[in-house]
N, C-alpha and C positions, 0 to 999 in steps of 0.2 A: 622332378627337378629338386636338387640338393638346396637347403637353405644356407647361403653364405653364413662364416660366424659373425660377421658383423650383424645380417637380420636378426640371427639366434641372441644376441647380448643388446639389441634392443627389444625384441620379447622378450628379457629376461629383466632388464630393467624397468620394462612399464611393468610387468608382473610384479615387480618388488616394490612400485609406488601406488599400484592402486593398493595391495597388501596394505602398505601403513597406511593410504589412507581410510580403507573402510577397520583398521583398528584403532585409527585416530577419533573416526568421524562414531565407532561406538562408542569410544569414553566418553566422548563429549554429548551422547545421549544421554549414556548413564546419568552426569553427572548433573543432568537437570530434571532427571526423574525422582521420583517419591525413594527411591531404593537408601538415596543417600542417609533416609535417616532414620537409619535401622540400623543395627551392628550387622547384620550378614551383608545387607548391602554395602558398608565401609567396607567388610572384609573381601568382597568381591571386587567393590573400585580399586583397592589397593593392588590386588593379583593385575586388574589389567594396566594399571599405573607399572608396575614392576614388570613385567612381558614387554610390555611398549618401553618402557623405559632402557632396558636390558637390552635391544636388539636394537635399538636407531641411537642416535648419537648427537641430535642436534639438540637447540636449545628444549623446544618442549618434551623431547624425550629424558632430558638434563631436571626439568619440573617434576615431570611423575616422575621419575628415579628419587630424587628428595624426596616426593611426597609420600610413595610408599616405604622409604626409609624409614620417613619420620614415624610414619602408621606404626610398622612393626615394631620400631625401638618406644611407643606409648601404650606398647601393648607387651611390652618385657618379651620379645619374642627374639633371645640372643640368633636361635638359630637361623630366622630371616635378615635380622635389622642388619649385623655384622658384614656381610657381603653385601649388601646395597648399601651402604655408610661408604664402604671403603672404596667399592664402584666411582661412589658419587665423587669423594674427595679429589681421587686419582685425574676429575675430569675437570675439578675446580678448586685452586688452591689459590684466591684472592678477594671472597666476597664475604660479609660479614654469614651468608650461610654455610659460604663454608667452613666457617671456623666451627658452628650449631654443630653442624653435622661430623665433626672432627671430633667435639666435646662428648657429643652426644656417643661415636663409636669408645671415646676414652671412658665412657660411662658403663658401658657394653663388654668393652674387655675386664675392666674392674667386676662386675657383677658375675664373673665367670674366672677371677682371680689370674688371671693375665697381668697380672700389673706393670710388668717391661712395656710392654707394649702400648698399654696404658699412658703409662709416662714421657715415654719417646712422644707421643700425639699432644700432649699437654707442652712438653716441652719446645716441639714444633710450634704447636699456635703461639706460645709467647717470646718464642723467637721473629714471628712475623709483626702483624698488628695487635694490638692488646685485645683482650675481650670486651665487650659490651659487660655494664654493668649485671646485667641480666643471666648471661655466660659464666661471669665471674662464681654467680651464685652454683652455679651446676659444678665448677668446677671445686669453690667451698667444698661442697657435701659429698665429693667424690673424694674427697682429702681426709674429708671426718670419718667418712666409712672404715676407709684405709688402714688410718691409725686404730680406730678402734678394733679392726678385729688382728684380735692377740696372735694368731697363727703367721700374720705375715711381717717380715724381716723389715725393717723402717730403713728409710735413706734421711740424711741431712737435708736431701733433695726434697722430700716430702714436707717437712717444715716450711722451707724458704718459699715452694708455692702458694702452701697454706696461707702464709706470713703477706705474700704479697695478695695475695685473693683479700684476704682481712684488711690489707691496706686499702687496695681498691674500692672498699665497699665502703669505708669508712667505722671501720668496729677495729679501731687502733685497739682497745684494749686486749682484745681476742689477742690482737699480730701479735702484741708485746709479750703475752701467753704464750705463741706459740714458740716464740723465739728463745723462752728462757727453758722450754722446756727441750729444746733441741740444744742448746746451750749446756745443760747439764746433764745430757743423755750421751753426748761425745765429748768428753773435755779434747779429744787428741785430732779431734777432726781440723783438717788445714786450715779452711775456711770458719773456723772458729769465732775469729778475732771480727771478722764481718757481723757475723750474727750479732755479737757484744754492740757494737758500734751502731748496726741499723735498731738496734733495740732504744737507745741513747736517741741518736736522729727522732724517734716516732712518740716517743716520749717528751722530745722537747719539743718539735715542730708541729705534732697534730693533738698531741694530748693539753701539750703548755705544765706539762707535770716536771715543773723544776726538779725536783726531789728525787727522782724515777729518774732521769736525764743524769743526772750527776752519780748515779748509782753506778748506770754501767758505764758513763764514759769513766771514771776511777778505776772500774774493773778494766777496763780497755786498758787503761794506761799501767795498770800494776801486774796484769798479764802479758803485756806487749809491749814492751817501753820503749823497743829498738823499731819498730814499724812504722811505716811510710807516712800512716795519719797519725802517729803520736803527735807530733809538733801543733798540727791541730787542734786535737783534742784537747794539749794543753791550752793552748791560747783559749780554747770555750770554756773552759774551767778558769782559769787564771786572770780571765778580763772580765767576768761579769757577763757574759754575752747573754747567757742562760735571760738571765734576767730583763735582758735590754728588748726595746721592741722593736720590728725589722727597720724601720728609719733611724733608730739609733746605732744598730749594725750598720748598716750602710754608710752612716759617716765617717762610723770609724773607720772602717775601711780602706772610706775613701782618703783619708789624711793621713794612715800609712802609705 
């Protein structure tokens, strides 16, 4: 007697669920065994984390995929971390890990001079939710690398991330650094007059450095006199604002 394909695609399915579950039910032997804490036994959890991970699609198949992600990329292992990073992102683009694990393949690509690709991934996360302060950090030193090494072609772009990384973490004076130095590394760049201006903003608002504040909004106003924040900038130069403390702005303010 012929087995109908419907018998056939039910042995075929329970076939396919006792499968993940006797490769569920060994991780989760492994993973209370002595093995864990030895480095072959990491390096072996990690293989069946990425096997399981790789083949099923649900939420804890979604955990070992990060977790072997994470393994390889603390183990500088471009050629694994990079396809399990990008896997994982692909399946999750809303949770503070996915942003780790977004960071972390921008770390991945940079370490292997990819930087487009790099920066598209950086540029996406803070197109979404901001980074965790922690994030932030990763992202810093993926910035500093950049610049430092001489071989690779710099963007205006690289700056303003750096710039806002420094801002986040609160090491304004770094931001204000990095900003002057993008500032006189493109005089022709469009977005020029920004740089000027947020340099001015951080100097007055997080530093309280009068002096510094007045420096580039002057320069703001003696390079740009026709643009849309002149009239601003003068009023903060021309009224004492610098000086005033936020309730004294706000009066004034308020009685124009």
């Amino acid at each position: 007697m012929k087995k109908t394909p419907f018998l056939i695609l039910i042995l075929l399915i329970l076939g396919c669920s006792q499968n993940q579950e006797s490769q569920l039910s060994e991780i989760q032997i492994f993973e209370k065994s002595e093995k864990t804490g030895t480095q072959e036994g990491l390096k072996e959890l990690a293989l069946l984390h990425k096997n399981y991970g790789l083949k099923y699609n649900d939420t804890e198949a979604n955990n070992y995929l990060y977790a072997a992600a994470q393994y390889y990329f603390y183990e500088n292992d471009t050629l694994e971390s990079i396809p399990l990073l990008s896997e994982y992102i692909m399946r999750d683009d809303s949770s503070d890990r996915y942003r780790n694990a977004a960071i972390n393949l921008a770390v991945m690509y940079s370490r292997i001079t990819e930087y487009d690709k790099s920066q598209d991934l950086i540029n996406e996360i803070l197109d979404k939710n901001l980074p965790t302060p922690a994030q932030w950090q990763d992202i810093i030193k993926l910035y500093q690398d950049k610049i430092a090494d001489a071989a690779i072609t710099l963007q205006p772009k690289d700056f303003e991330n750096l710039t806002m990384g420094y801002t986040a973490v609160g090491r304004f004076n770094d931001a204000i650094k990095t900003l002057e130095n993008a500032i006189m590394k493109w005089p022709k760049f469009e977005n020029r007059k920004n740089l000027i201006y947020r340099a001015g903003f951080i100097a007055w608002e997080y530093l309280e450095d009068t002096d510094l504040a007045k420096k580039y909004y002057t320069q703001f106003l003696n390079e740009y006199p026709n643009d849309d924040k002149a009239p601003e900038v003068q009023e903060i130069l021309n009224s004492g604002m610098l000086e005033m403390t936020d309730e004294a702005i706000l009066n004034m303010l308020k009685g124009k």
